[in-house]
N, C-alpha and C positions, 0 to 999 in steps of 0.2 A: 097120221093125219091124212093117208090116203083118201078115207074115208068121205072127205068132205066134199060138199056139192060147191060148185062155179058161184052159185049165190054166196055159202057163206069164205069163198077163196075174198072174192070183191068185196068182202068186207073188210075182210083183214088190209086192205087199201087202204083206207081210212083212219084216221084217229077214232078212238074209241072217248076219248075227253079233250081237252087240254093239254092233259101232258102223259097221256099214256094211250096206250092201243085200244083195239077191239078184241075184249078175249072171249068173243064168241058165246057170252054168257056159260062162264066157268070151261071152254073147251081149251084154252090155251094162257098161256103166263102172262098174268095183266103186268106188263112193265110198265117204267116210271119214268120220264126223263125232266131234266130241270134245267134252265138257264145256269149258266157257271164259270163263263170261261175265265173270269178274275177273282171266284169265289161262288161259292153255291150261291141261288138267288134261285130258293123254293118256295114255289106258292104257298099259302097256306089253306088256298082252296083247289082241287084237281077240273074245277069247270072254268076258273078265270087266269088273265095273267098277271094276276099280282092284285089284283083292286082290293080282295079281303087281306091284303098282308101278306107279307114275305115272312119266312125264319132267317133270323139274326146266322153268321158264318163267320169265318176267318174272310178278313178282308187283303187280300193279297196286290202288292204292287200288279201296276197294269204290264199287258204283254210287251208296249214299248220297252218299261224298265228292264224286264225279265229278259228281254233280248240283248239289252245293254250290258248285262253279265259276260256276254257273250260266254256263258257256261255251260255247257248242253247236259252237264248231269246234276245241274242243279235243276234246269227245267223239268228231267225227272223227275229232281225230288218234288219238286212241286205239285206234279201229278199227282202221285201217290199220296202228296194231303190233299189233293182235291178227291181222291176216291174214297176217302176214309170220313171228309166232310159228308161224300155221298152217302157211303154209309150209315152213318147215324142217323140221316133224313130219311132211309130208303127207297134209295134215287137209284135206279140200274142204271141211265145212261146221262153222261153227260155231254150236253150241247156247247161244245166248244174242244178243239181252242180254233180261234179265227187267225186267219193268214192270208188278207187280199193285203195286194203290193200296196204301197201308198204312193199313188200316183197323183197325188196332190197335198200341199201340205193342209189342205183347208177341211179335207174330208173330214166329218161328224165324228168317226168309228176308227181315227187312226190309233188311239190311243189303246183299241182294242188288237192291234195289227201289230205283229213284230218288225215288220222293214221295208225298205223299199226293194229289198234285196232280195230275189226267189230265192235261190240256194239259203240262206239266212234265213228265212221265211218255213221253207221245208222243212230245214235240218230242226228248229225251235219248234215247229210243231211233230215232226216224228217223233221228236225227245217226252218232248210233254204227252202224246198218246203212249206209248211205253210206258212214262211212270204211272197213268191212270189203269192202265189196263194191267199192269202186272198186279194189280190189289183184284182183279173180277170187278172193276166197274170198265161198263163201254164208255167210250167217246166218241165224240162226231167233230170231223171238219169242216169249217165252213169258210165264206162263204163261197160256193161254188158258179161263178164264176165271173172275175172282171165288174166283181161289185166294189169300186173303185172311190162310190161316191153316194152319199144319200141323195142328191137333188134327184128327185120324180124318181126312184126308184123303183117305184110299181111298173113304170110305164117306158122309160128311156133306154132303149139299146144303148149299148157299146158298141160300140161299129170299129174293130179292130184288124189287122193282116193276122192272115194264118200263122206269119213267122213271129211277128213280136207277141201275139198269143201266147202262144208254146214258150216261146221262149221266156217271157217273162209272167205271164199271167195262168199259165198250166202248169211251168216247172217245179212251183212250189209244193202243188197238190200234189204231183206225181211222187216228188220226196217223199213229201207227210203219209202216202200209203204204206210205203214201206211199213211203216209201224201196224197198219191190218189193222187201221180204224173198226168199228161196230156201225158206224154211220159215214155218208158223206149229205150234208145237204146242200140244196141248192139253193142259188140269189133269187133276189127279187126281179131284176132286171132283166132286159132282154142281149143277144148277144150275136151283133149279125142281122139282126130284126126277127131275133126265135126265141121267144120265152124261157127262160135257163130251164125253168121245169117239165117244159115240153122240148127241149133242146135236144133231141136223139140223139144226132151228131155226137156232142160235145159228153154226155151220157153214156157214150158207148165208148168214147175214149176213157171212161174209168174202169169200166169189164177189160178192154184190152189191156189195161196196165196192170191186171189180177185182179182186182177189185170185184169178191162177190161180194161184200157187204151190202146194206142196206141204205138205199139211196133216198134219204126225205125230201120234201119240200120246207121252204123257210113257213114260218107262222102267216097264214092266211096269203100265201105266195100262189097257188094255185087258182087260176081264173075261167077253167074248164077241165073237169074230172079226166074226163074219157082222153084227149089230147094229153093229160099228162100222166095217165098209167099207159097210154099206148108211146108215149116216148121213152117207157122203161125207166121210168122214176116208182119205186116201189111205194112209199107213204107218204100219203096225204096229210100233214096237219094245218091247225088244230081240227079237234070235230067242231064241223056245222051245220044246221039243217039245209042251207042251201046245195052242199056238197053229199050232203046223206041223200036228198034227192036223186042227186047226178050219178051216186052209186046205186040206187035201187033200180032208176032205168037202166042202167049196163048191165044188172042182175036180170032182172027182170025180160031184158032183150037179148042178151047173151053178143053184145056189140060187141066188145071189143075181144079179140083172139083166145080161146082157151090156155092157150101153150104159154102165153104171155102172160096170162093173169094165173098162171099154174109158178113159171120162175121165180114172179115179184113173192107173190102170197109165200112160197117156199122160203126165200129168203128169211122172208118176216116170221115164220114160224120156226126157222132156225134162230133166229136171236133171241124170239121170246124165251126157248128152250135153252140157250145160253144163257140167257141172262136167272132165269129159274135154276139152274144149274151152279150158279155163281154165288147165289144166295147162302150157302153149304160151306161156301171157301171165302166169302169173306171177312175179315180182321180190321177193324182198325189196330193199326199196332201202333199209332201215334195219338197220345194225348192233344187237346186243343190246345194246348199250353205249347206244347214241342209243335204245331202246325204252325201257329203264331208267329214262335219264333224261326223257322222258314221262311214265314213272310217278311222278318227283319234281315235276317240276311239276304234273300234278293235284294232287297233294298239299299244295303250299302253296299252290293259287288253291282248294282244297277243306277245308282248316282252317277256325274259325269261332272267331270269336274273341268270348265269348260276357260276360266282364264283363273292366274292367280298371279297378283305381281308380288310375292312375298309375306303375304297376309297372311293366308294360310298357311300350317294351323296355328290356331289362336294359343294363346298364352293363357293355361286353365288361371291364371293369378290375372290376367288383364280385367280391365273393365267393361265389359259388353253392352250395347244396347241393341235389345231385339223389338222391331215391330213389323207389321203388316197383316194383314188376315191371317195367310196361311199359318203366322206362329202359330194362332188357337183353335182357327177352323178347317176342318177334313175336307181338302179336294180333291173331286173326284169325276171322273167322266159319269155322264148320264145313260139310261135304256136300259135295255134288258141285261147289258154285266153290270150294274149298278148291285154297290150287295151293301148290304145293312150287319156292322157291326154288332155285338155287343159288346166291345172290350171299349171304353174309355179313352176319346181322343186324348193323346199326351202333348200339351204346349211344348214349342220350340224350348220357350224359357225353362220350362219346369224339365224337360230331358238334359239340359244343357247344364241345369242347375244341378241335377243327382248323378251326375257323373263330374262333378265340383267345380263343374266353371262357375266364371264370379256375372250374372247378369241381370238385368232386368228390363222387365216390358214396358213398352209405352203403347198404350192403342192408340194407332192413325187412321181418321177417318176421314175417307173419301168417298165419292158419289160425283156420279155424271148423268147431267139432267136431258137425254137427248129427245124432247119434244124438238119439234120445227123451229118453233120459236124461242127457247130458251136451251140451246146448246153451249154447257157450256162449264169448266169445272167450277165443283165445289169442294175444298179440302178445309172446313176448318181449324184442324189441327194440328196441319202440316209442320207450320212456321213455331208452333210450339216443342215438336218431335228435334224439328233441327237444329233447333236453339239447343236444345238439350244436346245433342250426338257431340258436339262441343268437349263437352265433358267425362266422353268415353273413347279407348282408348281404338275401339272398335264399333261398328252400328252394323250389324246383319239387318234386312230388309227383307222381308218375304212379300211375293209376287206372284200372281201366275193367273190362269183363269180356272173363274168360280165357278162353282157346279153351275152348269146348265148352259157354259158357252160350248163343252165342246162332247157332243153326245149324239146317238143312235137320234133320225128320224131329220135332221137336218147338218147341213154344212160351215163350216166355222165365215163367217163374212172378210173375217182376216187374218192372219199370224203375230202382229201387235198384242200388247200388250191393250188394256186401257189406259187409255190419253191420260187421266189420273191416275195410276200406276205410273208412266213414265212420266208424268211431272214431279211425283213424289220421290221417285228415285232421285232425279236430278238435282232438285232444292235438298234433300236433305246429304245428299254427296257432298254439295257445295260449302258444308259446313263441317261434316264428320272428319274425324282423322284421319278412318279408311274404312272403307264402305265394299259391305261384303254381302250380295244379290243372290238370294234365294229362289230358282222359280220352279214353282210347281204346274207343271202342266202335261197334258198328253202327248203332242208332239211339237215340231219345229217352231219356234218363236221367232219371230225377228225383233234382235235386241239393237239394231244396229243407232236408235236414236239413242242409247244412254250409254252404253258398255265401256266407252272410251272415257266416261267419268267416273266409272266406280272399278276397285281396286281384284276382285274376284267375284266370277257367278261361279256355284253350284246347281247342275242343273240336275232338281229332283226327282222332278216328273210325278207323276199322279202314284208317289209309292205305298198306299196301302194303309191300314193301320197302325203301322208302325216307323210310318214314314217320319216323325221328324225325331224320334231318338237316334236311327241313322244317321240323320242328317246332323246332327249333334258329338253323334261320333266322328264324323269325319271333321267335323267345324274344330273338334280337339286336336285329331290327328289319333285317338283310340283306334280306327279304318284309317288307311292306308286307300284313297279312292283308286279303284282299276275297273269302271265304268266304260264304256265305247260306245259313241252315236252310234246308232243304226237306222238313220238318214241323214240327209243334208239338210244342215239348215242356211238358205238362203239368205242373201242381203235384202232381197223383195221380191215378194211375194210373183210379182210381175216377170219375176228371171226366169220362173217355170214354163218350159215349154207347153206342158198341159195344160197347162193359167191359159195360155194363148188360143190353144184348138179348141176349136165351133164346138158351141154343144147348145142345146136348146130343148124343150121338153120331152122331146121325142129322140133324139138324139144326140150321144156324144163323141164326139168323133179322136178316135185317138191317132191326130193327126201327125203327133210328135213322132211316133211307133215304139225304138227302143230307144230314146233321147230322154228317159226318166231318171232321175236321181244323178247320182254321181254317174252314169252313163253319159250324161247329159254334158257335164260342170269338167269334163278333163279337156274341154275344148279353150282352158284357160282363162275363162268367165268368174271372177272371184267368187266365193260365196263368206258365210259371215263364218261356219264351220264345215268341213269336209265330212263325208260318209267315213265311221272309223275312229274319229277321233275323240281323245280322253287321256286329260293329264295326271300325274298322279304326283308322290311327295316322292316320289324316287326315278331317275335317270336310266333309260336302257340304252345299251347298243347292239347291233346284229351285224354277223360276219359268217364268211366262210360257205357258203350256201352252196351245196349241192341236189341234183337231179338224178330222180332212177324212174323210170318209165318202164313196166311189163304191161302185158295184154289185159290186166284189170285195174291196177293204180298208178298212178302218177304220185312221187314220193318226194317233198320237198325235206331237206334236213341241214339245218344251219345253228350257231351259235346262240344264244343271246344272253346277254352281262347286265349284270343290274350296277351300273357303274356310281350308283351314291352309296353312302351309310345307313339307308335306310329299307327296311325289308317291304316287297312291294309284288306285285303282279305285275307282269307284263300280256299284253293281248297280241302278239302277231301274226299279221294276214297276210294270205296270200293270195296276189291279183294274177290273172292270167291273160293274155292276148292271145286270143287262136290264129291260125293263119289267116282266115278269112273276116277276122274281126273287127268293129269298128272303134271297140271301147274293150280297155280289160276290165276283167271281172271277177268280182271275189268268187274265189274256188274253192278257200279253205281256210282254219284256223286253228286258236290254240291260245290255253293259259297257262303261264308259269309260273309259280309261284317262286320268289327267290331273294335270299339272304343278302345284305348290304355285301359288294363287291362282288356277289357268289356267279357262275357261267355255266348253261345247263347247255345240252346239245337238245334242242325243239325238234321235233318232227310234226308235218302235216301229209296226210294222207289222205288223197281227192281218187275217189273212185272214178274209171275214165266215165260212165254212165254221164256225171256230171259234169263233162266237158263237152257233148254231143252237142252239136246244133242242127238246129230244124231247120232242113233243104228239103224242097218238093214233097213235101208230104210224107217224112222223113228224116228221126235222127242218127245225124249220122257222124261219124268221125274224122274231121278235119284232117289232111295231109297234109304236110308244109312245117313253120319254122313257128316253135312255141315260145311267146315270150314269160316268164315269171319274173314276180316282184314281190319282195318281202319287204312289211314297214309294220308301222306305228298306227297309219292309217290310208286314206286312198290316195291322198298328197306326200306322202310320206315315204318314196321308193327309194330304202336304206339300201337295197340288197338286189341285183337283177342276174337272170341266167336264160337260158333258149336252150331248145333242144329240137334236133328236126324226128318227126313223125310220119312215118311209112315213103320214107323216100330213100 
């Protein structure tokens, strides 16, 4: 492609549609990319995004739950049915997986986010680019960078320090290259008061960290051409004629640098030739049937089983009553990971029932009238529901929020439930035998007005297609739940440090810096759940913990006993305090799987890479005295050791 002239390099900048390039009419490999990150969601037209229809896919739990596995090779496996979904659509690359921190629990797009945690963040998205890209489909990480929050998006900087940047809000990216993404794209927002798409800066810390892939812009994220090919952002999407303009004058004038517009173009015609090349070698090797069932098993390793005073599990011979929406209707976060099934939503009741629990539904209908002047509930059937629970031996209740409260393009207004959702918990608690909370939702809820009246939550989360015969499973005790929050969820909403710091249209001020999540909450501040945690039907202990430290890993190696009769997973992590730290911080982890009484010897191994912290423009390697802690979860230090570092 020496060949080519400056005119058609600057095209290749450009989307060529919607969801593919410019192949120069026939000169290079028209690729294809699709929304996906929780399941294909492919246009069914290549000029719009979505308006003429979507194709139906495997609908897979959201990134929250998939990180609540805390399983990094099932995330793999996840991939690999997201590439095989691609394939059959022929889709070369897929846009996703997303991995901005959740620095608020109210964000729109948490549900699409794995943690508040970089490292947790990183390591789930490294894993999932591996397993897509070992099938020949590409993937892209997003959202690049410190897109923390829908509000003004288009328009509002992040105004954040160099150090809690890096540290918390570039660490994850840096991880997730490791895997040698096909794409990285960038946010909407600005950062610093610099456009992320024009952000050079922050752009050329991807080239420094190896990164030659291919740098996009998010969908109609770019607000002047020539500014953001000259800040070494290679693609423009989608195509539009206001933007095809802005590339005919740079052609036409020969503005912006040859040498630059020679790199990006390079890049881009190295992937189209990859991705042509990919076409040759790829396989689905997995029926949709076996993808499916992937997405049921996230599901039950990504459930969290968050109280139980003995209820749990049910007595397949007891009497059940199930009600609330989620028994019958799929919820699911909104935008562009939205994906449209074709597999048949399965009632709580009717999975519950085919695996021979004894149960049956009652629809409870509630509505909340919130005009100005008539705010106010309306439950008519509540007092009927309750009256009834009377006469079972158990009542599960399904809860959560309904499509459209928490989704791409806006912010959640709060982490409650609805005021009718937590009324009907309460009345019909007050009558049931024992009352067992179902919620389905994206992320952090505050349960704290009801939880102390009802007997166990399982917290679902937005898990997919195949979400409530999961949940059904474990409702039995068939799953064994070994689920892990991967944030904190708060007593109110108000405890959050970032709740507090100024932001306004134009700007958000991350005035907290690194005081996010459990960084935040070790200052002895209760919350309603700790980062980490998740009960199961079986008992662990940890012992014996030893430290080995060479020039590339730090090696934690301790016990752990499953001290009930019942076989189960255990999740232990390990938190670190560097010398110069203010909060420790998960560094590492691990699943066991283990037999009633059984004692395996664990190992976690933390590359030093990701112990660095960023000093003056620079990471660097802490001297001084290492604390480690091994537990259950961030409150949970079963197990502590130190070791001193280049002293």
């Amino acid at each position: 492609m020496d060949e080519l002239s400056y005119a058609e390099r600057v095209r290749l900048l450009l989307a060529g549609s919607f969801w593919g390039n410019d192949d120069l009419d026939g000169k290079v490999y028209a690729f294809s990319v699709s929304d996906g990150p929780l399941g294909l969601r492919t246009a069914r037209s290549k000029d719009d995004g979505g308006a003429a229809g979507v194709y139906p896919s495997v609908a897979y739990p959201c990134a929250a739950v998939l990180s609540s596995t805390w399983d990094l090779a099932l995330a793999e496996e996840v991939g690999k049915c997201l590439a095989y979904d691609a394939i059959d659509k022929g889709v070369d690359i897929l846009l996703g997986p997303g991995l901005n921190i959740k620095r608020m629990p109210i964000a729109g797009r948490n549900f699409e986010y794995f943690s508040e945690d970089p490292l947790l963040s990183g390591l789930f998205a490294k894993h999932y680019v591996l397993g897509v890209q070992s099938e020949h489909v590409g993937a892209t990480i997003k959202h690049y960078c410190a897109n923390n929050l829908e509000y003004c998006r288009h328009y509002a900087s992040s105004d954040v320090d160099e150090k809690t940047l890096h540290e918390l809000y570039l660490r994850g990216f840096f991880i997730a290259l490791e895997a040698n993404p096909a794409m990285v794209m960038t946010s909407y927002n600005l950062v610093n008061g610099v456009r992320m798409s024009e952000n050079g800066q922050l752009i050329n810390e991807l080239r420094d960290q190896g990164f030659n892939g291919v740098i996009v812009t998010d969908w109609e994220a770019c607000k002047d051409a020539k500014k953001t090919i000259e800040s070494g952002t290679d693609m423009i999407f989608p195509y539009n004629p206001e933007r095809k303009k802005e590339i005919e004058t740079i052609a036409n004038c020969r503005s912006v640098n040859e040498d630059l517009v020679k790199d990006s173009s390079d890049r881009v015609l190295r992937l189209a030739q990859t991705c042509k090349e990919n076409k040759s070698l790829q396989k689905p090797l997995y029926s949709e049937k076996k993808r499916s069932n992937t997405a049921l098993k996230v599901a039950e390793e990504g459930m969290v089983l968050l109280k139980n005073n003995g209820v749990l599990p049910l007595n397949c011979q007891s009497r059940v009553l199930f009600t609330g929406s989620p028994c019958r209707d799929y919820y699911r976060g909104e935008g562009s990971s939205r994906v449209e099934s074709d597999l048949p939503f399965l009632g709580l009741d009717e999975a519950y029932a085919q695996l021979c629990g004894q149960g049956e539904y009652i629809r409870s209908t509630y509505f909340e009238l919130m005009s100005p002047w008539m705010n106010r509930l309306s439950a008519p059937n509540i007092s009927e529901v309750a009256k009834a629970a009377r006469g079972y031996e158990a009542t599960v209740i399904a809860v959560g929020d309904e499509p459209g409260v928490e989704s791409e393009f806006y912010d959640r207004e709060s982490i409650k439930l609805s005021s009718c959702q937590e009324q009907m918990i309460l009345d019909i608690a007050k009558h049931a035998q024992k009352t067992v909370v179902l919620v389905y939702a994206g992320s952090a809820i505050d349960m704290s007005g009801w939880i102390d009246a009802v007997d166990a939550v399982l917290f679902v989360g937005f898990a997919g297609e195949r979400a409530n015969e999961a949940a059904a499973e474990i409702l039995l005790g068939i799953v064994n739940p070994s689920g892990h929050l991967t944030e904190t969820f708060p007593l109110n909403l108000t405890d959050v440090p970032a709740y507090q710091s100024p932001r306004d249209s134009f700007h958000i001020q991350y005035a907290e810096q690194a005081k996010v999540g459990y960084r935040y909450f070790q200052n002895g501040r209760s919350v309603l759940f700790p980062f980490g945690f998740g009960l199961s039907y079986s008992e662990f202990a940890y012992s014996d913990l030893t430290i080995q430290s060479d020039s590339q890993n730090l090696v934690a190696r301790f016990n752990v006993k499953n001290v009930s009769e019942v076989a189960g997973t255990a999740v232990p992590q390990l938190y670190v305090l560097s010398p110069l730290g203010e909060a420790y911080e998960l560094k590492g982890f691990a699943r066991e799987k283990l037999e009633g009484g059984e004692q395996k010897k664990a190992e976690i191994v933390v590359p030093w890479r990701y112990l660095t912290r960023f000093h003056d423009g620079a990471w660097v390697k802490e001297k001084g005295t290492y604390r480690l802690y091994i537990g259950s979860h961030v409150e949970d230090m079963a197990l502590m050791a130190s070791f001193e570092e280049g002293e």
